[in-house]
C-alpha positions in Angstrom: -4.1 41.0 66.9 -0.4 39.7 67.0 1.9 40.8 63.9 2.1 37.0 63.2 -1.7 36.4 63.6 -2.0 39.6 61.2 0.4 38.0 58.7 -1.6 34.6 58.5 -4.4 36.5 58.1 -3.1 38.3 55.2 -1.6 35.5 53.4 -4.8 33.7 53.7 -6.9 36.6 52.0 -3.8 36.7 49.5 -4.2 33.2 48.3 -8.2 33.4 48.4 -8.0 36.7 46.5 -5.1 35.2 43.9 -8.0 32.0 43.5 -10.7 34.0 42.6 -8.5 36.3 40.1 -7.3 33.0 38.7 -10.9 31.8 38.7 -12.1 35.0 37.1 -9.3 34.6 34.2 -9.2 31.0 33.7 -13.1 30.1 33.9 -14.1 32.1 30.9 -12.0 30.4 28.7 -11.9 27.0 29.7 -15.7 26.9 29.7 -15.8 28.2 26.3 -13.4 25.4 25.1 -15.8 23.0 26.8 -18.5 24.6 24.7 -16.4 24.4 21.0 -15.7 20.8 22.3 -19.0 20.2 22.8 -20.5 21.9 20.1 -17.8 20.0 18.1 -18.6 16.1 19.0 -22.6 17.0 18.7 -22.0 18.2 15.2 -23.0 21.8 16.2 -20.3 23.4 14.7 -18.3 23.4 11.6 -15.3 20.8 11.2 -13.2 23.4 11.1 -13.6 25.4 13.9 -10.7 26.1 16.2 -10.4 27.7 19.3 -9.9 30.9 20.1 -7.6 32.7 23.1 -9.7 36.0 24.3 -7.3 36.4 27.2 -3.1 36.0 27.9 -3.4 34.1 30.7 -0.3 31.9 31.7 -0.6 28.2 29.6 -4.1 29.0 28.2 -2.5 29.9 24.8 -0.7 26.4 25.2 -3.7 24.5 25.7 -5.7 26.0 22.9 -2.5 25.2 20.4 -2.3 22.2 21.7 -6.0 21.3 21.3 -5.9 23.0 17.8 -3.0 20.6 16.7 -4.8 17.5 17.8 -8.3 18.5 15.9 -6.2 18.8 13.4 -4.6 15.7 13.5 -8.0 14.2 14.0 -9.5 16.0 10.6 -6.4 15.0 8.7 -7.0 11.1 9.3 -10.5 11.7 8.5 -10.0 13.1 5.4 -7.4 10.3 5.2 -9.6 7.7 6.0 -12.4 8.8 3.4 -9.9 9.2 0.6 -8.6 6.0 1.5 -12.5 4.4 1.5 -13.4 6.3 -1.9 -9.9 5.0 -3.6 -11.2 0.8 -1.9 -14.5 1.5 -3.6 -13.1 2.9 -7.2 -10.9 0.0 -7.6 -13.4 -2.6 -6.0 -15.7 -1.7 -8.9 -12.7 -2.2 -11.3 -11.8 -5.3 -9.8 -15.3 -6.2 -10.1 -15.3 -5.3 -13.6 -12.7 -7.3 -14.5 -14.0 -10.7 -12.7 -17.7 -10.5 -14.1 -16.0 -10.1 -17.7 -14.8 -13.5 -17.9 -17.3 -15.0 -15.9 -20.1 -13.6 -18.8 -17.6 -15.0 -21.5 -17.6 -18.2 -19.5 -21.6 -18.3 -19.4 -21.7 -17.3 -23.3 -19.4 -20.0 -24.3 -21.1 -22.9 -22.4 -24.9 -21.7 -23.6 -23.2 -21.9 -27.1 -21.7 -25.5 -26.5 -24.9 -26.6 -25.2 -26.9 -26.1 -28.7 -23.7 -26.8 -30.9 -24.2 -30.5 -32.2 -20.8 -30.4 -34.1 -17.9 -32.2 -31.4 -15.0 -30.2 -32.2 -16.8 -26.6 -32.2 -19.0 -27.7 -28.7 -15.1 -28.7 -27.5 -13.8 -25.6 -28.4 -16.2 -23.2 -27.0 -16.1 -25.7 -23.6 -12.4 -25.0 -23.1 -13.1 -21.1 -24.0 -14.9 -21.4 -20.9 -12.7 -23.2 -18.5 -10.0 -20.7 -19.6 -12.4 -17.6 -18.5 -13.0 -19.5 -15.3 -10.0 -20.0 -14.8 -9.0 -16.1 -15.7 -11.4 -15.7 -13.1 -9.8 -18.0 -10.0 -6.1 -16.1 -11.1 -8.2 -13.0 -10.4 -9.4 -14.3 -7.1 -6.1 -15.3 -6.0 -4.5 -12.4 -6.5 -6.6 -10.8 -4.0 -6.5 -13.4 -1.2 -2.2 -13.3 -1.4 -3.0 -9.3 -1.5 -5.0 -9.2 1.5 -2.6 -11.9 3.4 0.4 -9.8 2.7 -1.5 -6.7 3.7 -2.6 -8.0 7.5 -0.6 -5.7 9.8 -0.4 -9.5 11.7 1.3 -11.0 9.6 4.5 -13.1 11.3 7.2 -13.9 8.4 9.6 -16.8 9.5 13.0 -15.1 8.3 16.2 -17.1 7.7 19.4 -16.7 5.6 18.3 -17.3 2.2 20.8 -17.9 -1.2 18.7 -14.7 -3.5 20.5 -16.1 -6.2 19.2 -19.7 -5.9 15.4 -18.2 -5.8 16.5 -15.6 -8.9 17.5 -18.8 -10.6 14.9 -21.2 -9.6 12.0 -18.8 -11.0 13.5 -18.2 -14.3 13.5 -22.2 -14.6 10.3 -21.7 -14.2 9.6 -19.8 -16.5 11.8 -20.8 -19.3 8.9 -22.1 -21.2 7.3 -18.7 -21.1 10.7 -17.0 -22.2 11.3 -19.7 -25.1 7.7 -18.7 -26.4 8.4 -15.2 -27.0 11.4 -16.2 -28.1 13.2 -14.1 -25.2 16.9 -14.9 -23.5 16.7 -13.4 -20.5 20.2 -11.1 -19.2 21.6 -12.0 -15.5 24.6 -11.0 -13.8 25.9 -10.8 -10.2 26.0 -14.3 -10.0 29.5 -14.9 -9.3 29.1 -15.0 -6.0 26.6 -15.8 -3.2 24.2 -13.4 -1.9 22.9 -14.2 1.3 19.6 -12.3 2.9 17.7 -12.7 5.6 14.0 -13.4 4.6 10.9 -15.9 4.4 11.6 -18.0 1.7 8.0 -18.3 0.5 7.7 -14.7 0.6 11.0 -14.0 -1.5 10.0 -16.4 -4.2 6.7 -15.0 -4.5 8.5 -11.1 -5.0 10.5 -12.4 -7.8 8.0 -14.2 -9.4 5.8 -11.5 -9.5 8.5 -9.4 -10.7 9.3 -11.8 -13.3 5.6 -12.4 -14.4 5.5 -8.3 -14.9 8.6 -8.2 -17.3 6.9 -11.1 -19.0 2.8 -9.7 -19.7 4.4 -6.1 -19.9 7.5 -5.8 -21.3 8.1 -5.6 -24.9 12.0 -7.2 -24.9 13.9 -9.5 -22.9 14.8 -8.7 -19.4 17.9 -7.7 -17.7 18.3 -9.1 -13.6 21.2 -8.2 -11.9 22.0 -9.2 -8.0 24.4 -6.6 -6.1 25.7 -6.5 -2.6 27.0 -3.5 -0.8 28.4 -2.9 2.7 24.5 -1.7 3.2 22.5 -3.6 1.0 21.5 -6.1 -1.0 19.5 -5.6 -4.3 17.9 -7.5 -6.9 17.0 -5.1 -9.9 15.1 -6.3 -12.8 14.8 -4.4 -15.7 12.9 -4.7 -19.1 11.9 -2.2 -22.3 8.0 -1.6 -22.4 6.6 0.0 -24.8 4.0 2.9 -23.7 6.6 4.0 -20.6 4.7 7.6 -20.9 1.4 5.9 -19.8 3.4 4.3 -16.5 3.0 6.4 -13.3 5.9 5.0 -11.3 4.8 6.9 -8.1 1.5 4.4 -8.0 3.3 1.7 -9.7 3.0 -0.6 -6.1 -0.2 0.9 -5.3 -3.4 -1.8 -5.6 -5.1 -2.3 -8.4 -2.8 0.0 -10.3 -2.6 -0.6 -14.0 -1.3 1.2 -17.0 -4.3 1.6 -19.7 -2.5 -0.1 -22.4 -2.1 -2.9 -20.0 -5.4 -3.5 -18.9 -6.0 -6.3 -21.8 -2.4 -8.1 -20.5 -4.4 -10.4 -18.2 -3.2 -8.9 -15.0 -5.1 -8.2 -12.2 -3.3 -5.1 -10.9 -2.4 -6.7 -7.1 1.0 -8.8 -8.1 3.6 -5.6 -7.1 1.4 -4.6 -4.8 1.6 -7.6 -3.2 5.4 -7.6 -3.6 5.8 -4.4 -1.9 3.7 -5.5 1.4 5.4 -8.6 1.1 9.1 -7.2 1.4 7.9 -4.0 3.9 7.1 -7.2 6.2 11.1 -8.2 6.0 12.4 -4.8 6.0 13.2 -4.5 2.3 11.2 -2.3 0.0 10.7 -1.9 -4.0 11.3 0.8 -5.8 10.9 1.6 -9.5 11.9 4.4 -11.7 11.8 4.5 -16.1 14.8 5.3 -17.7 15.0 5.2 -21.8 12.1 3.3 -22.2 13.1 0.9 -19.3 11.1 0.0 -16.5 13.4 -0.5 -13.6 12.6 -2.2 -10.1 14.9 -3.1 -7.5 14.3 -4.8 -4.3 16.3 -3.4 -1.4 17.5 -5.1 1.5 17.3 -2.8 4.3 18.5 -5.1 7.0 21.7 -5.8 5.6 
């Protein structure tokens, strides 16, 4: 045999004999990750099994990290996903609560009306029940602009919009409200214009929800005050309450979220909630903090 024919000839039982080493290292453990895998997706093995390296072999160590972080990954948004589902179910039974109240008001004042044979009384326990019913269609409301705002879908039509013409406009609005409690509401930072880039619609309804807060939860007057900066825009609305201990400002946005003490102020728990999807949708977020009794919130203009 030739020198070159006897050098083929090695190199050839070099590779076949590197193949089956490689085969002989590698197999093992691959087809014992196939197995977890398995074992794994047939529910065979516990959730929190992770794989295992019995060997040092070149990349296998990679792999099984790699695998490890993605079943990890893939418990975490389970675990996610249930806390998520048990947290719909807790507050659909408290929003449930809440609309069935009224509605079994509603029923008691009209069965009363319809044996009451004085006028005035049987007109008096009638509008108690059109003013449960309609506690009721608020309630419903609330949670068809909730779910709108909270569609990952949703296209806002965005256009340079005067913050301090919508400010003003709502507190117009709501002067009757204001003159009832006998309150003078505080605004500054209207000197000048402040321009943003938003949906109209959707900027109106932030305010007014913020507004409607200060006015079923606050206990004085509030303060709103429009700033501009190089970065930002804000619009911070500020009012004393008077239980600020009971007020967890970390779920303040969150849905359904309400104080106990405020759970008789008629609110369905979904306005600020609705706020903050709202303004995520244009780039701005809310944010709220108490200071001295005060609950502050300030819409930020991220865009700017």
């Amino acid at each position: 045999m030739s020198p070159g024919a006897l050098a083929v000839l090695m190199l050839v039982i070099g590779v076949i004999a590197g193949a089956l080493i490689t085969t002989a290292t590698y197999a093992p453990e691959l087809r014992r990750i196939s197995r977890l895998l398995d074992a794994r997706r047939d529910g065979g093995t516990s959730a929190n099994a992770r794989i295992t390296i019995g060997s040092h072999a070149p990349g296998v160590t990679e792999l099984a990290e790699a695998i490890n972080g993605e079943l990890d990954r893939t418990m975490r948004a389970h675990i996610d996903g249930m806390r998520a589902q048990r947290d719909f179910q807790r507050d659909l039974s408290a929003l449930s609560h809440d609309i069935r109240t009224p509605l079994t008001g509603a029923k008691g004042y009209l069965q009363l009306a319809a044996d009451e044979t004085d006028p005035e009384l049987k007109l008096r326990r009638i509008d108690a029940a059109v003013e449960r019913i309609d506690r009721t269609s608020e309630l419903l409301d609330a949670l068809f602009s909730y779910t709108k705002a909270s569609d990952p879908d949703l296209a806002l039509d965005t256009e340079p919009v005067e913050l301090r013409e919508v400010v003003e406009q709502c507190l117009l609005g709501h002067y009757p409200d204001f003159e009832r409690l006998g309150w003078e509401p505080i605004v500054s930072g209207t000197d000048a214009p402040r321009i943003v880039d938003a949906d109209r619609q959707a900027l109106g309804r932030i305010v007014e929800n913020l507004v409607t807060n200060a006015l079923r939860y606050g206990s004085g007057a509030p303060g709103l005050r429009i700033a501009a900066t190089p970065e930002q825009t804000i619009l911070s609305i500020s009012n004393p309450i008077e239980h600020p201990d009971e007020l967890d400002v970390e779920h303040l946005f969150d849905r359904f979220y309400r104080a106990d003490s405020a759970r008789q102020g008629g609110g369905s728990g979904l306005g600020l909630a609705t706020s903050a999807k709202l303004a995520e949708a244009m780039g701005m977020s809310l944010e709220a903090r108490v200071d001295d009794g005060r609950l502050s919130i300030e819409l930020r203009d991220h865009q700017s």
